[in-house]
PAKOLZA-832007 format. One line per 4 residues: number of its first residue (from 1); their letters; for each residue z, x, y of C-alpha. Coordinates in steps of 0.05 Angstrom, whole numbers, plus 5000, padded with zeros to 4 digits. Example, Ala and Ser with C-alpha at 12.3 -4.5 7.8 and 13.67 -1.06 7.14 Angstrom:
1 = as = 5156 5246 4910  5143 5273 4979
! end
This chain:
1 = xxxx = 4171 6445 2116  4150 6478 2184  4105 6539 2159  4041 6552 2122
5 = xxxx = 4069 6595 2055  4023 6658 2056  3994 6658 1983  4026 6726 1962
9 = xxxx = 4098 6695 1973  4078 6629 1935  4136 6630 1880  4076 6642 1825
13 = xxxx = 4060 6695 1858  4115 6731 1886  4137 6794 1848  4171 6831 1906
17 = xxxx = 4234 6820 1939  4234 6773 2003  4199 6800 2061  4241 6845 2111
21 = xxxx = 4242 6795 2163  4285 6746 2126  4322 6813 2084  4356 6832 2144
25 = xxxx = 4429 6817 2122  4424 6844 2051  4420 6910 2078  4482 6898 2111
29 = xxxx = 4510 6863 2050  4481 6882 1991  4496 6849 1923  4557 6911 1898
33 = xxxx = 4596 6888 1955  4596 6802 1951  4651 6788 1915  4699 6830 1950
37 = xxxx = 4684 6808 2013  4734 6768 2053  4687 6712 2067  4668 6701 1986
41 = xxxx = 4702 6648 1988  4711 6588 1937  4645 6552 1951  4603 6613 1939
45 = xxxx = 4626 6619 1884  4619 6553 1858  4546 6560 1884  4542 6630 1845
49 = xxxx = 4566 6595 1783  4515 6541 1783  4459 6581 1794  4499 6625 1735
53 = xxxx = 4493 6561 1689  4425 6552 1707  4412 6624 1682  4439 6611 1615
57 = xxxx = 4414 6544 1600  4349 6572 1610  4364 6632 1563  4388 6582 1508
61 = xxxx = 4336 6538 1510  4281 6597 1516  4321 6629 1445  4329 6569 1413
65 = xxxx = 4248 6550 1422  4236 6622 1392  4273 6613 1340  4242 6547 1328
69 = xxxx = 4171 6580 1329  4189 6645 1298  4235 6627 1246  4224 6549 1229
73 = xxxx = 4293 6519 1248  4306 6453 1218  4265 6399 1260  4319 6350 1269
77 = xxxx = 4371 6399 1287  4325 6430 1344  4323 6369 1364  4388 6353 1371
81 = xxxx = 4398 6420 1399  4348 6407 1452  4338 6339 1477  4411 6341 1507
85 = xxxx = 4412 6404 1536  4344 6401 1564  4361 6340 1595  4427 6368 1627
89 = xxxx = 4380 6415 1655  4330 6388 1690  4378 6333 1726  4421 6379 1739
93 = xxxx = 4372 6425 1775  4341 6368 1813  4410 6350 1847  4423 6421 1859
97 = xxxx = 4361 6431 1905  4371 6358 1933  4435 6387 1956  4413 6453 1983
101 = xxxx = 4343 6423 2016  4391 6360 2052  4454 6387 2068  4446 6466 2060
105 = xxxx = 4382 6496 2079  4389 6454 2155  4455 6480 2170  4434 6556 2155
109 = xxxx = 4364 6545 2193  4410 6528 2257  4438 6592 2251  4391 6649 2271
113 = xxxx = 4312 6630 2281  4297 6696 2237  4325 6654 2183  4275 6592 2191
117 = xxxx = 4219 6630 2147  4259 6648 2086  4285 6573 2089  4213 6547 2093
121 = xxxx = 4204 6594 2039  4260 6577 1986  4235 6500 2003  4164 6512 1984
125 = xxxx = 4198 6543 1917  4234 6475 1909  4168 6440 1914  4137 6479 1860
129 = xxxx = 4202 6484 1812  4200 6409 1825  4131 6399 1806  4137 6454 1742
133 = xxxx = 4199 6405 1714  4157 6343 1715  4110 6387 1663  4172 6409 1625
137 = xxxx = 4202 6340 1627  4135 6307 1594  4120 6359 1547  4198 6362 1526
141 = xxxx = 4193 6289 1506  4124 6297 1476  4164 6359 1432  4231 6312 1417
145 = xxxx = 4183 6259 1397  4141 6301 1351  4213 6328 1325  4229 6260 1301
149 = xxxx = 4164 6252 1262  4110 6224 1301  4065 6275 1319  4051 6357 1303
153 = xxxx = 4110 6396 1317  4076 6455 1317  4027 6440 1375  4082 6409 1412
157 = xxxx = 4124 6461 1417  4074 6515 1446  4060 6464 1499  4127 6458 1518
161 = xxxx = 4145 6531 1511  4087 6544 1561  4109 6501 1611  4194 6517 1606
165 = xxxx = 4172 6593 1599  4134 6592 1673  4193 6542 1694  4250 6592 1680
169 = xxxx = 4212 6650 1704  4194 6609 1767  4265 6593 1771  4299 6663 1753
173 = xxxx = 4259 6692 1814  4275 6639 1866  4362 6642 1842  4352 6710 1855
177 = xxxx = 4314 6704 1933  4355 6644 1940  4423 6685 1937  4394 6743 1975
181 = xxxx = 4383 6700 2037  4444 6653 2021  4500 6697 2002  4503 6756 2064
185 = xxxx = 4493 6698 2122  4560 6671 2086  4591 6733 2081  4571 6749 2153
189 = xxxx = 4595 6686 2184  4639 6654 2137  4641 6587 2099  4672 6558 2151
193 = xxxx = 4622 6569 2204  4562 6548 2159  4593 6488 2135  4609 6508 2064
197 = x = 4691 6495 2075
! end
């Protein structure tokens, strides 16, 4: 990282769309128009689609721990619901932003300079996403283990719905800045020229 992140735009706090200094493309290409632009081409969409997946996972999970709570599924089958899924998750995530912070985020920072901020930006968010899964990842085995008997279900599982609540929100804010940056420098200079092809 090569900037201080002012507090406001700290991923717990941001509630705003990115600043206008790193927006300037998604006025030219705003989301209506992506995905019949020439340059949408089969890597964005494969990115699209992950961050899709990402989306739902986290829906599932967050219904399936309400129902839990609210309704009193059966222990072991929220368990068996959850342990793989959640799992799935949180590796997947991981590679994704390993991916993006090694091999993506350097090649669009090359680009145009005005892009460096929302770049150091989206990699602060990938510090604090990373740091909100650890919490997820321990109280998700603290939740599967109480599942299986050895230890209060109940207390568990507001615990861990705490900590994947502020994860998905977290998360469903940062997709979002993420392909607001991302998506209209592809569509402006092609996958080619940004190393997606």
């Amino acid at each position: 990282m090569t900037a201080e992140i002012p507090e406001a735009l700290r991923l717990p706090n941001r509630d705003g769309p990115l600043p206008p200094d790193v927006r300037f493309l998604i006025e030219k290409y705003p989301r209506p128009v992506w995905s019949g632009h020439a340059n949408y081409g089969d890597m964005t969409r494969f990115w699209i689609s992950r961050h899709d997946m990402f989306r739902e996972l986290g829906e599932m999970l967050t219904g399936a721990t309400r129902q839990f709570r609210e309704v009193g599924l059966d222990p072991l089958g929220f368990r068996q619901f959850l342990g793989p899924r959640l799992r799935f998750m949180l590796s997947s995530l991981e590679g994704h932003h390993q991916i993006e912070d090694l091999h993506y985020f350097p090649r669009f920072r090359r680009l145009d300079t005005r892009l460096e901020a929302g770049f150091d930006l989206l990699e602060n968010d990938h510090e604090v996403i990373h740091a909100q899964l650890l919490e997820v990842a321990a109280s998700g085995r603290s939740l599967l283990e109480a599942l299986s008997g050895t230890g209060d279900p109940r207390r568990a599982v507001e615990t861990y719905a705490a900590d994947a609540e502020r994860l998905i929100a977290w998360l469903t804010r940062h997709l979002g800045d993420e392909e607001d940056l991302f998506v209209p420098v592809v569509l402006d200079r092609g996958e080619a020229a940004v190393g997606l092809d």
